[in-house]
N, C-alpha and C positions, 0 to 999 in steps of 0.2 A: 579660643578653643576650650573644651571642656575639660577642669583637670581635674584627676580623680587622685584622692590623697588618702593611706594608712593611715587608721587612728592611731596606730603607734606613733611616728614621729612624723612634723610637719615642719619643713623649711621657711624660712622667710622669716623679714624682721619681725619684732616685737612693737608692739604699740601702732603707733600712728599718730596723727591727726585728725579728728570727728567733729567736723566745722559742727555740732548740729542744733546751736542752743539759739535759743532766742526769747527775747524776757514780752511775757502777756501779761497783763491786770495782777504788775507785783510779782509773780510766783515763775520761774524757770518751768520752759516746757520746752521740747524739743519742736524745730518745724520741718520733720523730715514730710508732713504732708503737705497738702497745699491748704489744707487749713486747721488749726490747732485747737484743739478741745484746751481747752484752758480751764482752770481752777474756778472760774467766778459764772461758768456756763449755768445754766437751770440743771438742778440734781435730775442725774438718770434715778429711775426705779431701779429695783435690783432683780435679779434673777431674769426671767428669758428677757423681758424688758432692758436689761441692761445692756444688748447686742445691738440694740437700734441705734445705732451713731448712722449719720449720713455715710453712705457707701461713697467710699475711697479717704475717712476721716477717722485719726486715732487719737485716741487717750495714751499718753505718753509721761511719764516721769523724767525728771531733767537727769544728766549723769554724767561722766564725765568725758572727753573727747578722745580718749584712749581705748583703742579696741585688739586686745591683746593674741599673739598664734601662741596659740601651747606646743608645746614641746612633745614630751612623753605624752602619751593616753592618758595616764592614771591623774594626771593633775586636773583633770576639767572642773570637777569637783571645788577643788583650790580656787580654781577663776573666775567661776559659777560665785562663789560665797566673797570675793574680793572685788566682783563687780556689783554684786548687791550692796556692798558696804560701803563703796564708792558714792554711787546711786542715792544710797539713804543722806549722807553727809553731804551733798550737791544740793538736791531736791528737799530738803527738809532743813540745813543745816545753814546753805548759805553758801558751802565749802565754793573753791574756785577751782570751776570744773576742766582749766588748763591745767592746773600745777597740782592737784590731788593725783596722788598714786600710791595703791596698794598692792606692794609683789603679792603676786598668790604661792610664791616660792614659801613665803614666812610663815602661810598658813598650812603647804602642804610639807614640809619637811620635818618640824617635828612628830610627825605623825606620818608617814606618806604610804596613803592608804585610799584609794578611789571609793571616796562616802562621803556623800555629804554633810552626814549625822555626826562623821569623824571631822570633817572642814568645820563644821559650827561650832564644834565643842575647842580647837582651838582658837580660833576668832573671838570663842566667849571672854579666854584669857588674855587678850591683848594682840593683837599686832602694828607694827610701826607701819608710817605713814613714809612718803619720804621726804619727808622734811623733820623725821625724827619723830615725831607725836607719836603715840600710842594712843590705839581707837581699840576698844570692847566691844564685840556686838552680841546684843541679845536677841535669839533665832526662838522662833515657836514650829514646831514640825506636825502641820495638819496631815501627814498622811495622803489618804486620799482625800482630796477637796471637792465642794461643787464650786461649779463657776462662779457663782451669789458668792461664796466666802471669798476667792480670789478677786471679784471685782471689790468689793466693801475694803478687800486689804491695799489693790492700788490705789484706787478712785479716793475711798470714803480716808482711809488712815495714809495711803502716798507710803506704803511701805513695798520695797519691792521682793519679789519672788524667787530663788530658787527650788529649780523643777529638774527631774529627772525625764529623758526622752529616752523611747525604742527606737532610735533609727536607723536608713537604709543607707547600702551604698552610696544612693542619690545623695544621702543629705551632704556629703565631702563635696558637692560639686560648686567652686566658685561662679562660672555664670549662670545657673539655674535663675528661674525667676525667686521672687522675693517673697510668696507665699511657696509653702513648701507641702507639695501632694505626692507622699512616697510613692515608689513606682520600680522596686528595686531589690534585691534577697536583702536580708536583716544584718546589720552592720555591728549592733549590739547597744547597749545606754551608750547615756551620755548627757553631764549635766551641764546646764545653762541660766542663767538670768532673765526672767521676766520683767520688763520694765514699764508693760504698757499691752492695750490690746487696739481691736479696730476692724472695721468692715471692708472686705473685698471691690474697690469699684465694678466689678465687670460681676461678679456672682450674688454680692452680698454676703458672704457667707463670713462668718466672724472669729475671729483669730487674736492669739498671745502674739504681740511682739517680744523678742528675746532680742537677747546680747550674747553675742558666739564668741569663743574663743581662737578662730579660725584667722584673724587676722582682717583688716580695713577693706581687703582686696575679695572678701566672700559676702555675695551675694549681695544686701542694699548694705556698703562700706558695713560689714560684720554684723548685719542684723537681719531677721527673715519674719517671717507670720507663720505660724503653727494652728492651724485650723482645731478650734473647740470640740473636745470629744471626740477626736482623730481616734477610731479603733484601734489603727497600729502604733501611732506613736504614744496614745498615751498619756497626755500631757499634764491628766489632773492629778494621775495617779499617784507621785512621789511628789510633794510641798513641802517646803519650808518657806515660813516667814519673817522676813531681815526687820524686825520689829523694830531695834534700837540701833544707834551705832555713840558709841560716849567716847 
């Protein structure tokens, strides 16, 4: 049955398990499709060129197996920036994408303020790990982006994404399909993680995969595809890029 959830507050546990890693040619990629773009593939071009993947085949960055429900509304922000940090130290670092956790509680409370610009500036000064460690991230905020800068920052640098979205009541719906085509009055932002993009089997048509904060139990285990250039949602419009994590 379809459930329809407040952005204010959402039940259910925290975290999960996110079977979804699997190791290609040395480098962690995820194989939630049925075939994996991998690191040692022949370089795409960039710009409209860079949408040609084989239809039903994504570019994905490795991350961690935890796919967290927020609480309050105002924290997505926080989760958005704690699952890119995640992301970076997984896919880039080596981290071990079982036991790596970063509360976004640590990032959204000294400041707790629904902004991403506000999530990144505390991230820049440190937050703990839970295993104790302290990780700094250094975020670059493109603004509005084109797709060419956002593919060159997954693909080419394997940096991942937080993006701000317009979306609709629809988007709260745990069984909806796994590409997301609003359909529904305006629900309001709401930020998320970019870890990867990828072509529609049945349309073609080419899409951000992101990281929800909705919990294992919405949509593909807490992840969906946001069609490129979506008018209503928006999705190039607010960027930042999870450049470093130390």
């Amino acid at each position: 049955m379809t459930s329809r959830r407040s952005f204010r507050f959402r039940l259910g546990s925290v975290g999960g398990q996110l079977r979804l890693l699997a190791r290609a040619s040395g480098r962690a990629t995820s194989s939630l499709a049925a075939s994996v773009i991998a690191g040692a593939e022949p370089k795409l071009s960039l710009g409209a060129q860079a949408a040609k993947l084989p239809p039903g085949q994504e570019f994905l960055l490795a991350t961690t197996s935890a796919v967290r429900e927020q609480g309050d509304e105002q924290t997505c922000c926080a989760h958005a920036v704690a699952a890119a940090m995640e992301t970076r130290l997984v896919d880039s670092h080596g981290a071990n994408p079982l036991a790596l956790s970063i509360d976004p509680m640590a990032i959204f409370t000294p400041r707790p303020k629904r902004s991403l610009g506000i999530a990144c500036e505390v991230a820049a000064g440190g937050v703990p790990d839970s295993g104790g460690v302290t990780h700094a991230a250094t975020t670059n905020f493109l603004g509005g982006a084109t797709i060419e800068e956002m593919i060159v920052a997954l693909k080419e640098k394997r940096t991942p994404l937080m993006i701000e979205l317009q979306v609709q009541g629809d988007f709260l719906n745990n069984d909806d399909p796994f590409l997301y085509r609003p359909n529904a009055p305006d629900a309001g932002a709401h930020a998320v993680c970019v870890v990867g993009y990828g072509t529609d089997a049945a349309s073609n048509d080419p899409y951000w995969v992101i990281k929800n904060s909705f919990g294992p139990q919405w949509r593909r285990h807490g992840y969906a595809g946001i069609l490129w250039n979506d008018p209503i949602v928006v999705p190039e419009r607010t960027v930042h890029v999870m450049v470093e994590v130390t």
